[in-house]
N, C-alpha and C positions, 0 to 999 in steps of 0.2 A: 287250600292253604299249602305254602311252600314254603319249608323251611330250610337256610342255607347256614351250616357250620362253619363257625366262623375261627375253626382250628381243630388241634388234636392235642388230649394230654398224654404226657408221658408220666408213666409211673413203674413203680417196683413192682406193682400186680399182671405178672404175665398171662395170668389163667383166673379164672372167676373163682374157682377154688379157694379159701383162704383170704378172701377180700374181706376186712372187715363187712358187719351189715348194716353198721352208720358212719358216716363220718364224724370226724372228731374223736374217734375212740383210739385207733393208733399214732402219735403224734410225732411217732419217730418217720413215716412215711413221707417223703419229698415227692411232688412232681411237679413239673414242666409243661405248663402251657405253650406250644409253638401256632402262631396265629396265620390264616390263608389271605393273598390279597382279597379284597381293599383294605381288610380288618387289619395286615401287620404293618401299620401308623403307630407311629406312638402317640399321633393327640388322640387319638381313641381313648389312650388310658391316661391322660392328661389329668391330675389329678389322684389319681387313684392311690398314692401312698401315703395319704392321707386315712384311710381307711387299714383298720387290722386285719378285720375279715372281709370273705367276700361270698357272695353266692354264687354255683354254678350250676346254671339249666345244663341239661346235657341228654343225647343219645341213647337210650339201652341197643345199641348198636346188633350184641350177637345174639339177641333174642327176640330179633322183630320176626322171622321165621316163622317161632312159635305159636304167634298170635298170643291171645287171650282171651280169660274164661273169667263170670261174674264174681267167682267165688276163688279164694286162694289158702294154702294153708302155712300160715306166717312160723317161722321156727322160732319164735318166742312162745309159741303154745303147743311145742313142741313135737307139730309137725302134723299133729292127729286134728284138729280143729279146723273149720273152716271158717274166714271171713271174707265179707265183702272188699275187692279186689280195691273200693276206694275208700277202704277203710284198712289198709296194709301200705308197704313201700315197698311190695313186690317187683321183680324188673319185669313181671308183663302184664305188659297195661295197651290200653286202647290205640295209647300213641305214641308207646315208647320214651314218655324221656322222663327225668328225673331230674331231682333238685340236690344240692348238697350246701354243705357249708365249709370253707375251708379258711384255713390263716394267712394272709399276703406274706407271703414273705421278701421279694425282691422284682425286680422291672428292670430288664436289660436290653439289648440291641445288639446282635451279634454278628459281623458278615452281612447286614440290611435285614437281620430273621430277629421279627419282638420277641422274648421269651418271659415269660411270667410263672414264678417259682411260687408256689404254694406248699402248704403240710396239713397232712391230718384228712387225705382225702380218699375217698371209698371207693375209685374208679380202676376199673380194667385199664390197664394202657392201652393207650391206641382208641379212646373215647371222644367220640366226636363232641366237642363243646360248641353250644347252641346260643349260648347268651351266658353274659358275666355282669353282675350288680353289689354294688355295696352293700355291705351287713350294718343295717339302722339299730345301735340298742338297743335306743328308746321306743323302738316300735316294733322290730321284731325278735325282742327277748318278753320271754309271757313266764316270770318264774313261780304266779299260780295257776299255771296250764293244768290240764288231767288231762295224763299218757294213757290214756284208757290199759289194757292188756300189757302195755310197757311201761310199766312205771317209775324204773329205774335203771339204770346198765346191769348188764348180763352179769354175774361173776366173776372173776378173771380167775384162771387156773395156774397153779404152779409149774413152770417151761425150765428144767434141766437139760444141758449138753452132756452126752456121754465124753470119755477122755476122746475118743476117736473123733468126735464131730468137732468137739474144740478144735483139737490136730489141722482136722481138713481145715475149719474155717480159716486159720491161719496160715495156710498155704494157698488157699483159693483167693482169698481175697486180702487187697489194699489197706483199706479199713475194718480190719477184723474186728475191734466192738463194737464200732457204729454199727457194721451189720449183724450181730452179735444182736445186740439192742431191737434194731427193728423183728427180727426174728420171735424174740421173746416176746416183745406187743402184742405182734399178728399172732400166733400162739394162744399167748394166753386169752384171746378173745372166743378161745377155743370154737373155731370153724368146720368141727363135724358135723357133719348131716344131724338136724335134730335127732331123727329117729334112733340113730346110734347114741347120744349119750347117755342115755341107761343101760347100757348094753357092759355087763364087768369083767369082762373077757377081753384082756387084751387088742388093741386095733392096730394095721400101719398102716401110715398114709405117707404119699409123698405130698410135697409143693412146692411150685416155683417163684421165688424171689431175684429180681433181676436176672443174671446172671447164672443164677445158681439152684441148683434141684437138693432141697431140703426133705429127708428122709426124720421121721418121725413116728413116736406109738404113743399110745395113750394109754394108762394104767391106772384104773382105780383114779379118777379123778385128776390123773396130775399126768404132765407131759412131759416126754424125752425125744431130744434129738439124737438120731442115732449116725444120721451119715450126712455127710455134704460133699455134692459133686458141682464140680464145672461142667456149664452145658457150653 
């Protein structure tokens, strides 16, 4: 079986670090579908704004290396547990690719290059997209599913700017709430290694958003930005 990508998305996620671990959970996130010939036609997507959501097969691109093993330990069970690998949405899997769900948001043609603007998607930039389909309601919304081990969204933690980080942000960047905003999202879906958040000893981590290398610590439950650089 040979499978051919039929593009690449862009997104604010430079590094796996800090990626949400579902989609749909940061909604301030934009990205950019750009599509490879034969696929950038626009009757390809001839209809498609028609549709809110969409589904995207895709790549686990920087973890095909890895390979994969039967068992995995998912960070909603906080790191210590093992389950069966197809019984997780771990990124290493047999064949590498994954599924998401994300929100249409616009369909353009730019210079002869389709672009397709999505929100709310969980991808590393620079992810190879495999296939793209319509989100059926009526058929693929199950609102009395059982999440087994997940059964609800994670918590979301409280995300503070030190005066300095505000500072920088509005010097670094354009849109200083807007990215102000998605910073707080991604944050508070707090993206520490499971095994670290029991840990009450203060932590710092950095991460990169777009552009820009976000300096951060985590204190008793709740988060501070402490620095923002231009990369």
């Amino acid at each position: 079986m040979s499978l051919q990508p039929i593009g690449l998305i862009h997104t604010p996620y430079k590094q796996k670090f800090a990626i949400p671990r579902q989609p749909g959970l940061v909604k301030e996130a934009v990205g950019e579908i750009r599509f490879f010939p034969p696929f950038n036609d626009l009757n390809c997507f001839r209809g498609i704004e028609q549709f809110s959501h969409l589904w995207l097969v895709f790549q686990f691109h920087q973890t095909q290396t890895r390979g994969w093993k039967p068992t995995v330990r998912p960070p909603r069970l906080g790191g210590n547990q093992r389950m069966g690998v197809f019984a997780s949405r771990s990124t290493h899997r047999p064949n590498n690719l994954g599924i998401s769900v994300v929100e249409f948001l616009h369909l353009h043609q730019h210079q002869g290059q389709v672009c397709l603007q999505v929100r709310g998607m969980d991808l590393l930039d620079g992810t190879p997209i495999i296939d793209i389909k319509p989100y059926l309601s009526y058929a693929d919304a199950h609102p009395d599913a059982v999440s087994g081990y997940a059964v609800s969204p994670p918590p979301c933690l409280s995300v503070d700017f030190s005066s300095q980080a505000q500072a920088q942000l509005g010097q670094v960047c354009s849109e200083p709430q807007k990215m102000k905003n998605l910073i707080e999202a991604v944050l508070a879906q707090d993206p520490r290694p499971a095994y670290k958040t029991a840990q009450a000893l203060p932590q710092s981590y950095a991460m990169r958003l777009d552009n820009l290398n976000i300096h951060w610590q985590s204190v008793d439950n709740r988060i501070e930005v402490t620095a923002i650089e231009l990369i």
